[in-house]
BAZADREN-749359 format. One record per residue: x negated, y negated, z negated of N, C-alpha, C in turn. Coordinates in steps of 0.05 Angstrom, whole numbers, padded with zeros to 5 digits, always signed. Last residue first. Example, Ala and Ser with C-alpha at 12.3 -4.5 7.8 and 13.67 -1.06 7.14 Angstrom:
<nodes>
-00257+00045-00142-00273+00021-00143-00258-00001-00157
-00264+00114-00156-00246+00090-00156-00264+00066-00156
</nodes>
This chain:
<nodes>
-01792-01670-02856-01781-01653-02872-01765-01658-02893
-01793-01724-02801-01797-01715-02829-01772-01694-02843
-01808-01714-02743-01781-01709-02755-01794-01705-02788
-01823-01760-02686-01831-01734-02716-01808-01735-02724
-01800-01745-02624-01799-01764-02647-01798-01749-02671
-01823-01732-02556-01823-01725-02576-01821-01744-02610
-01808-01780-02501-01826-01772-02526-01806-01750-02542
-01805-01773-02446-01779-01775-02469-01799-01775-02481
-01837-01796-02407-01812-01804-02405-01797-01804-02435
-01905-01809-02440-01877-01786-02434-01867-01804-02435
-01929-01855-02444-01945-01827-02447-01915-01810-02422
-01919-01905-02475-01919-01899-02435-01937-01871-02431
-01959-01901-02521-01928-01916-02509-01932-01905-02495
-02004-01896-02553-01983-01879-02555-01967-01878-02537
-02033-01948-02552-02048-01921-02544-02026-01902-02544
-01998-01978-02583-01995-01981-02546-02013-01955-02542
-02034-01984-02630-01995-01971-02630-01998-01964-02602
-02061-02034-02619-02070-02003-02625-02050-01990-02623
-02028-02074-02576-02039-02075-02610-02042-02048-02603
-02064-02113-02522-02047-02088-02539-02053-02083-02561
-02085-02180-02546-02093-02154-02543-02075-02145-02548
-02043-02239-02524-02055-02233-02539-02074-02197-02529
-02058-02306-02481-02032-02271-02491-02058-02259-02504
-02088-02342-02472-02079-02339-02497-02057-02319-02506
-02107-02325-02426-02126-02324-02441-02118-02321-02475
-02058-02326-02389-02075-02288-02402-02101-02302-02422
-02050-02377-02393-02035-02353-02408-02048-02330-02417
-02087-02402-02369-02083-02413-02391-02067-02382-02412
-02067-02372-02323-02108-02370-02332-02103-02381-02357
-02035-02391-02299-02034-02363-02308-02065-02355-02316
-02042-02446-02293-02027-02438-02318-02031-02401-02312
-02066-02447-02240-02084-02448-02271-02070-02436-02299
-02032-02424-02216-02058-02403-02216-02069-02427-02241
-01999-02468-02206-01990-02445-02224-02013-02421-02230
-02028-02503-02179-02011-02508-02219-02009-02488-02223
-02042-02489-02142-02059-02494-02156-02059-02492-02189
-01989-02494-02117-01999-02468-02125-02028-02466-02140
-01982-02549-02119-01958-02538-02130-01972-02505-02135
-02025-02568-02090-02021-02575-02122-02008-02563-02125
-02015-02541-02041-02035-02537-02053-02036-02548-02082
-01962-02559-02021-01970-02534-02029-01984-02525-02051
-01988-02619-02010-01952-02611-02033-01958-02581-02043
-02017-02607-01971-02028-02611-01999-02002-02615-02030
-01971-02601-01940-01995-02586-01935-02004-02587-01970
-01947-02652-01943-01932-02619-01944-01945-02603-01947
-01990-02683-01915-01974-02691-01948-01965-02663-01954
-02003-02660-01865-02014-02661-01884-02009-02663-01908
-01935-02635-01851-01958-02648-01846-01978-02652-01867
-01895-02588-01817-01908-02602-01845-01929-02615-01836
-01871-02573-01770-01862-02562-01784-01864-02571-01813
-01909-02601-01730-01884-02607-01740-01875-02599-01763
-01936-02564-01690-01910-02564-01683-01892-02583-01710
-01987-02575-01717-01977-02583-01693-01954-02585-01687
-01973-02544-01773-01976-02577-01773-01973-02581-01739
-01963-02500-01754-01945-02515-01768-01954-02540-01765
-02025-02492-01741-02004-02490-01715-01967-02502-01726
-02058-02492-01790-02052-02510-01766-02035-02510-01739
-02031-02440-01813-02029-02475-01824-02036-02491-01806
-02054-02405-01784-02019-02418-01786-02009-02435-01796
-02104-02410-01787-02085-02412-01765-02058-02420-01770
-02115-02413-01844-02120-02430-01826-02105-02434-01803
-02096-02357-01858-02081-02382-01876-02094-02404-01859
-02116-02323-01818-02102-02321-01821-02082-02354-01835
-02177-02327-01797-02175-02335-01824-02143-02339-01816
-02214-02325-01753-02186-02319-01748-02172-02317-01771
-02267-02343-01772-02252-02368-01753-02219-02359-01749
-02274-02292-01800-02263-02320-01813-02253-02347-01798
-02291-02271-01752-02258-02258-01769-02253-02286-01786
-02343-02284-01750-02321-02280-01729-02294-02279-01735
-02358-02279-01798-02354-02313-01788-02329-02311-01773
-02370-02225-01793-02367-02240-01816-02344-02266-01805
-02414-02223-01754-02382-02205-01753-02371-02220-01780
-02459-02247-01776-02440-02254-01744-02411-02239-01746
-02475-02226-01812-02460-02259-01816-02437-02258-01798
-02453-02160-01816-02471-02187-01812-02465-02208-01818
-02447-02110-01870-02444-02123-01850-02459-02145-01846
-02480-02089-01905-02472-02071-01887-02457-02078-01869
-02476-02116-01956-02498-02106-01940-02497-02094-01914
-02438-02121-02000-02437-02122-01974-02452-02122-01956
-02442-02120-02054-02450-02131-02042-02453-02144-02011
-02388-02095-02100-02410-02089-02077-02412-02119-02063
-02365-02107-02144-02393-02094-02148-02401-02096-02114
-02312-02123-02127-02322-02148-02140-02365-02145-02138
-02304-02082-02071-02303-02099-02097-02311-02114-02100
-02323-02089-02014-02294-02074-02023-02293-02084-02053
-02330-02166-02010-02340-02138-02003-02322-02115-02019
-02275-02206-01964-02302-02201-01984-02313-02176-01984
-02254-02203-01920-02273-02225-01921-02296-02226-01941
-02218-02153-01892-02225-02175-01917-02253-02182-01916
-02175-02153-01833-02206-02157-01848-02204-02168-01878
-02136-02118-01794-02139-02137-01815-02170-02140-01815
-02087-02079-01762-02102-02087-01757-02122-02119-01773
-02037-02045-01776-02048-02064-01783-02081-02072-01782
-02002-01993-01753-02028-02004-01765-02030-02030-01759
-01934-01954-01781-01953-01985-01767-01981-01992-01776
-01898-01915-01773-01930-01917-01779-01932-01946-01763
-01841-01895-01790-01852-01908-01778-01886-01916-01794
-01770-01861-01798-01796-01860-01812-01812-01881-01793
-01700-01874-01806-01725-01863-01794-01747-01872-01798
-01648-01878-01817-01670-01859-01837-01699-01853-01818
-01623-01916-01785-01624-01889-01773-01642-01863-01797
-01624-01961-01813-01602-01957-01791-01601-01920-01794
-01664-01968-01834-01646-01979-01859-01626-01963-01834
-01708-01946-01800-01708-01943-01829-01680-01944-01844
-01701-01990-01762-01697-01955-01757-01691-01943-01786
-01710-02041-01793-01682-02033-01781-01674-02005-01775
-01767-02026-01810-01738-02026-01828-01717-02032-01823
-01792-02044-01751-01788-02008-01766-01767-02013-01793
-01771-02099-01747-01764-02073-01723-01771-02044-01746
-01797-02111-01786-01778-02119-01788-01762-02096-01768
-01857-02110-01776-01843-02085-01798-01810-02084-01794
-01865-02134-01732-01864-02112-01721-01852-02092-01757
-01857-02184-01754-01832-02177-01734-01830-02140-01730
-01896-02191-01785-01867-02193-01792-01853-02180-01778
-01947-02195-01757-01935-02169-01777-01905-02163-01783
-01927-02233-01729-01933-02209-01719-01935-02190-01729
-01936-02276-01770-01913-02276-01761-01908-02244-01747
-01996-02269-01785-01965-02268-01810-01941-02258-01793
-02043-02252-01760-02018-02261-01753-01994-02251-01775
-02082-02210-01769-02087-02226-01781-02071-02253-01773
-02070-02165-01753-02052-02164-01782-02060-02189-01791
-02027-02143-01699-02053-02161-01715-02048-02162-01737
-02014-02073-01703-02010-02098-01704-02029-02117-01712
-01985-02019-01669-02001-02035-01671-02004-02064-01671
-01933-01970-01678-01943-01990-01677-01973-02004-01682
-01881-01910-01668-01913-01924-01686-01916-01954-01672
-01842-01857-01697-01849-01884-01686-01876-01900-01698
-01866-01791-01689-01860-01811-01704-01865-01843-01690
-01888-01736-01678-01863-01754-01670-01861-01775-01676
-01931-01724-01701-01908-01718-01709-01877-01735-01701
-01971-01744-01669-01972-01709-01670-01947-01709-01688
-01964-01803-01659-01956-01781-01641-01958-01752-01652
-01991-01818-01711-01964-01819-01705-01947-01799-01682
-02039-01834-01687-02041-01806-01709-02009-01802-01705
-02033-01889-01662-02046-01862-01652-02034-01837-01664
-02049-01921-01702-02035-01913-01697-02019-01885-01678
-02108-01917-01703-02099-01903-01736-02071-01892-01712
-02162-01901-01670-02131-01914-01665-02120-01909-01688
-02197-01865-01685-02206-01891-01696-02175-01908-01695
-02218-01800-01689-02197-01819-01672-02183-01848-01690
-02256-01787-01718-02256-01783-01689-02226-01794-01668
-02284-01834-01767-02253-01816-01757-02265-01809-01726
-02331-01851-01784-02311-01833-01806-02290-01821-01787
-02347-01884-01771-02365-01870-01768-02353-01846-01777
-02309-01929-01761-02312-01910-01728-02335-01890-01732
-02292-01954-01794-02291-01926-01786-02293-01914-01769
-02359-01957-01838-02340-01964-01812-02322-01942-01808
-02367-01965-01909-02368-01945-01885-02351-01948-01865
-02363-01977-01952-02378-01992-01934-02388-01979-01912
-02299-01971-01968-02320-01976-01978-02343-01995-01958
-02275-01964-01902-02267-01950-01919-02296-01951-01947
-02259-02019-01854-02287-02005-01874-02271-01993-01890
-02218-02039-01829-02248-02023-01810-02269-02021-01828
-02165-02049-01849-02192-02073-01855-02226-02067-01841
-02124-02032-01842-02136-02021-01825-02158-02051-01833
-02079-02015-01881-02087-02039-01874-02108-02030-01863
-02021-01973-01850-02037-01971-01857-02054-02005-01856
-01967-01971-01870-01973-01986-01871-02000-01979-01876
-01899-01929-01857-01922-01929-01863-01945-01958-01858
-01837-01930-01886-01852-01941-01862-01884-01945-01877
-01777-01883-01893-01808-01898-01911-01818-01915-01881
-01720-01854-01890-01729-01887-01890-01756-01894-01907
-01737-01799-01868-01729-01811-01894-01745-01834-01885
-01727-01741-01833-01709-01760-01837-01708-01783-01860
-01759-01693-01838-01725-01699-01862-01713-01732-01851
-01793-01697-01816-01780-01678-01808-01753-01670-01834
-01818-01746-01817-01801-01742-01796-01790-01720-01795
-01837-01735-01884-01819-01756-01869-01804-01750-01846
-01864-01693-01863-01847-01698-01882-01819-01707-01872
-01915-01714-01835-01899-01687-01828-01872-01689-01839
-01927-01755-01872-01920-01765-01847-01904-01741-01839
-01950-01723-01918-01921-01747-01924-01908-01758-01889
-01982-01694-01883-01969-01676-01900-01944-01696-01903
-02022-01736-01881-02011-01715-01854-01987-01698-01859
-02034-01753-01929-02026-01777-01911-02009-01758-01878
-02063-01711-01951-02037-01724-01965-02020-01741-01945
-02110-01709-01940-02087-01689-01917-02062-01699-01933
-02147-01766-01917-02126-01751-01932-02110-01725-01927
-02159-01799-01874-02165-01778-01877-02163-01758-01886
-02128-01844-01893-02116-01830-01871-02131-01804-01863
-02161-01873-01926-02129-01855-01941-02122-01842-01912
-02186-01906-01891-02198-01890-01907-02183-01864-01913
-02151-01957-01889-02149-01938-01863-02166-01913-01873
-02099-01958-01951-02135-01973-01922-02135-01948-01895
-02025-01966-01950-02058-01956-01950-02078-01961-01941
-01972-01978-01971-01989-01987-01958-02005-01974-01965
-01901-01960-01955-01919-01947-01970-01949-01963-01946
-01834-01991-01966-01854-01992-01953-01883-01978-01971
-01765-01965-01963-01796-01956-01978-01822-01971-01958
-01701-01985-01971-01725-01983-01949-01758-01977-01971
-01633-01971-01977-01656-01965-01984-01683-01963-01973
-01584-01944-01969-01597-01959-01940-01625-01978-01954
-01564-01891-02002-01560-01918-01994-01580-01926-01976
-01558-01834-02014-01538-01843-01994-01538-01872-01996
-01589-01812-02044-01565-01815-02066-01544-01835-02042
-01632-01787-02012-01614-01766-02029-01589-01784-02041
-01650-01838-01996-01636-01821-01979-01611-01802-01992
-01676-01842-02045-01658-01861-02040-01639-01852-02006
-01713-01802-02048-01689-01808-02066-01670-01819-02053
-01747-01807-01999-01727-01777-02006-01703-01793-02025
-01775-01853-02016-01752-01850-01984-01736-01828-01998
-01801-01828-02055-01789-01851-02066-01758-01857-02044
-01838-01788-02034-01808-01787-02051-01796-01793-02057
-01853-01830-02008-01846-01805-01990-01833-01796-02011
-01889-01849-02050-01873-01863-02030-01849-01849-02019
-01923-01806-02061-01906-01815-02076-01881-01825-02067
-01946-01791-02022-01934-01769-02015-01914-01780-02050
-01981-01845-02023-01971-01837-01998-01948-01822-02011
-02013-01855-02062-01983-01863-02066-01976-01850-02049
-02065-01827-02059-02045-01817-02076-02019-01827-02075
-02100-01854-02024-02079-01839-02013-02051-01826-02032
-02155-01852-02078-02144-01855-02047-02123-01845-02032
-02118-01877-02137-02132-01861-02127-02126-01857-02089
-02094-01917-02163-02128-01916-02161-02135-01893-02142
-02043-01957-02141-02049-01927-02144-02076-01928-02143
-01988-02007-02139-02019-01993-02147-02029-01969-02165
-01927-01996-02159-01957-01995-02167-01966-01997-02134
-01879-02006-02145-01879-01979-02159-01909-01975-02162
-01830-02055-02146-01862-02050-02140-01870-02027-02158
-01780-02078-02168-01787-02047-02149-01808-02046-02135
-01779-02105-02207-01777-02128-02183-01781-02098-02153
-01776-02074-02252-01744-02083-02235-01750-02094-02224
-01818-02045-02245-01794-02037-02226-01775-02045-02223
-01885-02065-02239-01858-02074-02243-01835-02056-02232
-01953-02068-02247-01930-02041-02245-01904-02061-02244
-02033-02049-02225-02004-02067-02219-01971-02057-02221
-02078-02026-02228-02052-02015-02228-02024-02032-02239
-02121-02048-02211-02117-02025-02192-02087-02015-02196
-02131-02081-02264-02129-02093-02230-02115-02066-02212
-02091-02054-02318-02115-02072-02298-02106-02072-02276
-02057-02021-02344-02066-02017-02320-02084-02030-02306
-02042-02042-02396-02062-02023-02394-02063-02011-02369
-02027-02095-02407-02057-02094-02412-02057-02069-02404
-01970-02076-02396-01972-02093-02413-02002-02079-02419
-01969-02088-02337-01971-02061-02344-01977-02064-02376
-01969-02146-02327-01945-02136-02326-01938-02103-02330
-01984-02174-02395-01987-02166-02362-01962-02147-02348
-01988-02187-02450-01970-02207-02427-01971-02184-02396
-02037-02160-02466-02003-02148-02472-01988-02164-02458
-02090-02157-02413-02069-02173-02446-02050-02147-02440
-02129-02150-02380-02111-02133-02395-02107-02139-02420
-02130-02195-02346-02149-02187-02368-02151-02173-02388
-02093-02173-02300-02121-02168-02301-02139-02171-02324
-02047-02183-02345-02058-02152-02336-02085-02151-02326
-02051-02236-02327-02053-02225-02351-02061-02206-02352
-02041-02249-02276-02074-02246-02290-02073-02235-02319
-01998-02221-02267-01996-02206-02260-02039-02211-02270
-01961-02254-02307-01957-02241-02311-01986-02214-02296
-01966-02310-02275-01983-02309-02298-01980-02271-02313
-01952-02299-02232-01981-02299-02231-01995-02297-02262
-01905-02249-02229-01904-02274-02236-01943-02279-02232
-01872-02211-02176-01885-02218-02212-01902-02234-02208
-01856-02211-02125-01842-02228-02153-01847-02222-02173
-01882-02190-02085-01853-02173-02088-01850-02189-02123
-01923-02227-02078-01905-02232-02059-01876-02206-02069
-01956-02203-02125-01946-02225-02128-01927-02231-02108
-01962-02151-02100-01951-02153-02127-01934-02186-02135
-01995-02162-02065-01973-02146-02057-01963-02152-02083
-02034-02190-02073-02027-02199-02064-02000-02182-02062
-02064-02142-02110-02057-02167-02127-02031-02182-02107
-02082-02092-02098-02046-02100-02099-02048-02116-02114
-02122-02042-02079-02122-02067-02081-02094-02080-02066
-02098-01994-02096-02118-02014-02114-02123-02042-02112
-02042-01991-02057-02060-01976-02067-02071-01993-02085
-01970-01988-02059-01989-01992-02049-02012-01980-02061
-01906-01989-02046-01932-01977-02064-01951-01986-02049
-01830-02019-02056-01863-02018-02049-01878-02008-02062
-01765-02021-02032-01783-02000-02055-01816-02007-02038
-01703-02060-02046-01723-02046-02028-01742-02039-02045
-01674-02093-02053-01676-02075-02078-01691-02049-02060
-01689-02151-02038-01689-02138-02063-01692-02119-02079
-01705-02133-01965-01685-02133-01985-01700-02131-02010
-01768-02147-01923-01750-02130-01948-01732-02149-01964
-01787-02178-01885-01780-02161-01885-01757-02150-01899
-01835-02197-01930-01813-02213-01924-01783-02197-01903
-01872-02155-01932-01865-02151-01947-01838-02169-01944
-01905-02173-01882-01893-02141-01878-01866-02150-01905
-01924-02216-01895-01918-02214-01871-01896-02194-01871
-01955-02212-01936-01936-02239-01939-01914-02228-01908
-01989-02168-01929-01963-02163-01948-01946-02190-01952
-02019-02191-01884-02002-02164-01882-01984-02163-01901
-02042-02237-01898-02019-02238-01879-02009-02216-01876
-02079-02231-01920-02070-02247-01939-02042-02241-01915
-02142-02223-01926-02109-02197-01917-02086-02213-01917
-02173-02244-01938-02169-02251-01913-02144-02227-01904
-02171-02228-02008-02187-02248-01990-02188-02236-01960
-02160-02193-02044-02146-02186-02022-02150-02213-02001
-02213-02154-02083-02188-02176-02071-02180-02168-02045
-02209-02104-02139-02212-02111-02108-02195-02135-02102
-02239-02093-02195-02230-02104-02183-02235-02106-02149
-02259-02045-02245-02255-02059-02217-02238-02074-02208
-02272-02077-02309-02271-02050-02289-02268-02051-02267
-02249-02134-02337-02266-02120-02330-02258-02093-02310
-02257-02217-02341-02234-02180-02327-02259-02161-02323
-02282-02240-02360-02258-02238-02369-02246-02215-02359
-02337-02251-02338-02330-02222-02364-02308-02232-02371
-02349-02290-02305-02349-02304-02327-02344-02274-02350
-02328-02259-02246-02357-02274-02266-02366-02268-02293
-02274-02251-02266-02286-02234-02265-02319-02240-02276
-02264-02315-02256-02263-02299-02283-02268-02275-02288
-02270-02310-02198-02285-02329-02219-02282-02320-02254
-02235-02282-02180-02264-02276-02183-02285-02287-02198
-02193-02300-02194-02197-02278-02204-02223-02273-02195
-02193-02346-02158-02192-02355-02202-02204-02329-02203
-02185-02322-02112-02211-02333-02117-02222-02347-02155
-02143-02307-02118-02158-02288-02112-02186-02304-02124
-02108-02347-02114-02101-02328-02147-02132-02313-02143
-02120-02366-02074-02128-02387-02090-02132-02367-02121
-02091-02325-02037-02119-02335-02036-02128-02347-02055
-02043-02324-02060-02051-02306-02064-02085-02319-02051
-02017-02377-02038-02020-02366-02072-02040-02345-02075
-02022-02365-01988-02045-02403-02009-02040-02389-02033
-01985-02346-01967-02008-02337-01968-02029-02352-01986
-01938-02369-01996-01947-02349-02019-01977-02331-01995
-01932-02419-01963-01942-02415-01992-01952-02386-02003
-01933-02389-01912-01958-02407-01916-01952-02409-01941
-01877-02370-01927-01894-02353-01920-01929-02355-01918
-01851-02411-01931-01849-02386-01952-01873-02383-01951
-01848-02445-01885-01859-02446-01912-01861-02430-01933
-01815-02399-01847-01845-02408-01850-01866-02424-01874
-01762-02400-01866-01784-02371-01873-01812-02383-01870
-01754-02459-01858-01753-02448-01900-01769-02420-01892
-01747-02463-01811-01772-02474-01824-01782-02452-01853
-01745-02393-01768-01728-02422-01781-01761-02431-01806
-01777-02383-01719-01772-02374-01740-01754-02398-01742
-01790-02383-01659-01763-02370-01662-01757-02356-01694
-01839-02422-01663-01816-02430-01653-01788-02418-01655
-01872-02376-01680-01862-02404-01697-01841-02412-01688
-01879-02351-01637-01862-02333-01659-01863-02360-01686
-01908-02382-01599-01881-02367-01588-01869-02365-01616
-01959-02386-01627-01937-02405-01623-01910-02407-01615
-01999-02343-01627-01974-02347-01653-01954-02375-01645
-02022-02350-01589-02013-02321-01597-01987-02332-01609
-02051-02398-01589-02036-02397-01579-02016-02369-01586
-02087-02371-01645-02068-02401-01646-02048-02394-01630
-02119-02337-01614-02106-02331-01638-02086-02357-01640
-02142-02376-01587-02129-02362-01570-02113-02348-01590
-02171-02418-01613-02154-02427-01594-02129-02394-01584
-02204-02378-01643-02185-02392-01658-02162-02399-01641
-02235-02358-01592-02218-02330-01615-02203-02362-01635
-02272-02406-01577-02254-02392-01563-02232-02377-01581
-02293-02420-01634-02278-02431-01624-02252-02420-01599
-02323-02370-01624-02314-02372-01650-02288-02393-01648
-02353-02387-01574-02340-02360-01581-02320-02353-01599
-02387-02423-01593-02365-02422-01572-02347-02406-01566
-02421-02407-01630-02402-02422-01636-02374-02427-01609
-02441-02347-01641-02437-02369-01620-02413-02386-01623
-02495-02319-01681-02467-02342-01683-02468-02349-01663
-02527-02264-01678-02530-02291-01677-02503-02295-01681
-02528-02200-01698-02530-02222-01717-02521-02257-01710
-02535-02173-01646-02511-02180-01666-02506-02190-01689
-02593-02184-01640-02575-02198-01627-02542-02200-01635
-02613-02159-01680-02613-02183-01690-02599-02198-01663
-02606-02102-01663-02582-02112-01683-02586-02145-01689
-02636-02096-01620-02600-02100-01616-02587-02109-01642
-02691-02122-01633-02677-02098-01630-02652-02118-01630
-02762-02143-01611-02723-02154-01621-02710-02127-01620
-02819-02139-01624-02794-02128-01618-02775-02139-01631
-02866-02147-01660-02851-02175-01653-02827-02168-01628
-02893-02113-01698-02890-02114-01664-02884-02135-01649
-02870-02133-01748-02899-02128-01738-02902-02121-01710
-02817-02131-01749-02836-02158-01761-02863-02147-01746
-02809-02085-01733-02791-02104-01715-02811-02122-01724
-02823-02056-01773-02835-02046-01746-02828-02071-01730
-02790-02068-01820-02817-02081-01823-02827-02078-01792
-02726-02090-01794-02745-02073-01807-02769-02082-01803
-02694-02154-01816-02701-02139-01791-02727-02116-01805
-02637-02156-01857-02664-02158-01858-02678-02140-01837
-02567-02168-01843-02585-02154-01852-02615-02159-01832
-02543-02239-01860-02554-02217-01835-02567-02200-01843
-02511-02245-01918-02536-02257-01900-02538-02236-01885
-02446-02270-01925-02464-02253-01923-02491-02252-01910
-02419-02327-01930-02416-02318-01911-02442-02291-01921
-02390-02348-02000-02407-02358-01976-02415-02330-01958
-02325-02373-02011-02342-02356-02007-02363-02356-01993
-02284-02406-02013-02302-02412-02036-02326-02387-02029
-02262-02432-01946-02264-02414-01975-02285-02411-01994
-02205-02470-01935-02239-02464-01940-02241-02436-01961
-02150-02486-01927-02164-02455-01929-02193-02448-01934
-02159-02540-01920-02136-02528-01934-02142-02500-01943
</nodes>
């Protein structure tokens, strides 16, 4: 049901001193596969999640296994047409996240407020633009939903109140954080979720919107996706304090730690911070604990991890687990299963049929979306 079209990274290459000595070093021991191991982390990830199946209702759980299958399947067309030179400039997927923004984002009211960063295909599509709306934009048609001129990184709708994708690291943060201010300022119950990589936390943008926040009082909840690479850099080579959540204490602030590769566990724990949020204006840091499966773009290669850590995270393949623990309990069975899979199959082709045949921004569009007000010539 979840396979994935991706093949696993090759172990990095033992140095030439290792070939010619015939020394093993430590890293080709964190190279091997133990299959027993891999199996163990599925069984136990599985059991994790069986409690919080049981105290959903069905209709949130099928939601929630479809629009993770949407966004995997949208992910993997989009690479494939990346290939092929239909989309150009960067692209990031969101291959094995797939449960933080199905998770976090169910959570939210309608007229609730999301940002996120570059990589917001999956966030975009679970806050209700459309797939064909949101490949269009990747091949930057006029159909898209930044009509062709945001691409992959800048994903835009506000009447569905997705306030982008942001290219630049951290930049939504101290957006977000104005986004809480408003809707505080005009006295409604208004929830802001603001997502980031764990990278953006180095930011002083990210210390500054957190200070903020708790010290006005404004319904945002922080979302860091904690995927443990900022590019291709760990973070444990980058932070002296690796706990994201953690960071939360120097400003008071409620915090959390979450699997992120549990749908339901994300759920609950945003669900608890947009009650403080919607109840009390109160602010909240949750890390999310995740992986993506592929490399930070479409361009990198990924060198810099192993097979073995690779695999490891893919046996905890989020859209696997919870698809098989529904089917144990019932909830669907195979037929229901593959009901899914044609039904979101259909629609990731037809949004490949569309952006191919929406047309180019006409030249004029270099003008549009400049200024709020324009300036309008005034013939003499």
């Amino acid at each position: 049901m979840s396979e994935l079209k991706v093949t696993p990274m090759k172990p990095r290459a033992r140095p030439a001193a290792v070939a010619a000595t015939g020394v093993v070093e430590e890293v080709v021991d964190k190279d091997r596969i133990n299959p027993d191991e891999l199996r163990e982390e599925h069984r136990h990830r599985r059991n994790e999640q069986k409690g919080r199946i049981e105290a959903t209702d069905r209709e949130t759980l099928l939601r929630l296994l479809q629009q993770m299958v949407l966004i995997r399947r949208f992910e993997e067309k989009a690479a494939e047409a990346y290939t092929l030179g239909k989309i150009g400039g960067f692209c990031h997927l969101y291959i094995g996240q797939e449960a933080v923004a199905v998770g976090s984002l169910s959570a939210l009211r309608p007229d609730d407020y999301a940002l996120t960063s570059y990589r917001d295909h999956g966030h975009a599509l679970v806050m209700g633009i459309s797939p064909d709306e949101v490949m269009a934009e990747l091949y930057g048609k006029a159909g898209g939903c930044s009509a062709g001129k945001g691409g992959s990184m800048h994903l835009f709708d506000a009447d569905k109140h997705f306030l982008g994708g942001h290219g630049i690291v951290g930049g939504q943060i101290p957006l977000a954080t104005g986004v809480a201010f408003a809707t505080k300022y005009r006295q409604t119950d208004q929830v802001t979720l603001c997502y980031f990589g764990e990278a953006a936390v180095n930011q002083g943008a990210f210390h500054e919107s957190l200070n903020m926040a708790q010290l006005w009082k404004l319904p945002c909840v922080y979302i860091c996706e904690n995927n443990q690479y900022g590019m291709g850099t760990s973070l444990t080579r980058a932070m002296s304090l690796s706990d994201v959540s953690r960071k939360a204490v120097g400003y008071d602030m409620e915090s959390e730690f979450v699997d992120g590769m549990d749908v339901l566990a994300v759920r609950e724990a945003t669900l608890r911070a947009v009650e403080r949020a919607r109840k009390d204006y109160s602010p909240s840091l949750i890390e999310v604990r995740t992986y993506r499966f592929m490399g930070h773009s479409m361009s990198d290669p990924g060198h810099y991890r192993t097979r073995a850590e690779i695999e490891k995270y893919q046996e905890r393949d989020p859209i696997k687990v919870f698809g098989d623990n529904l089917r144990e309990y019932g909830v669907l069975d195979d037929a229901g299963l593959r009901e899914i899979e044609d039904r979101v199959r259909a629609d990731v082709e037809r949004s490949l049929k569309f952006a191919d045949s929406s047309p180019e921004p006409a030249p004029e569009e270099l003008y549009t979306h400049i200024y709020a007000n324009p300036i309008q010539n005034k013939k003499s």
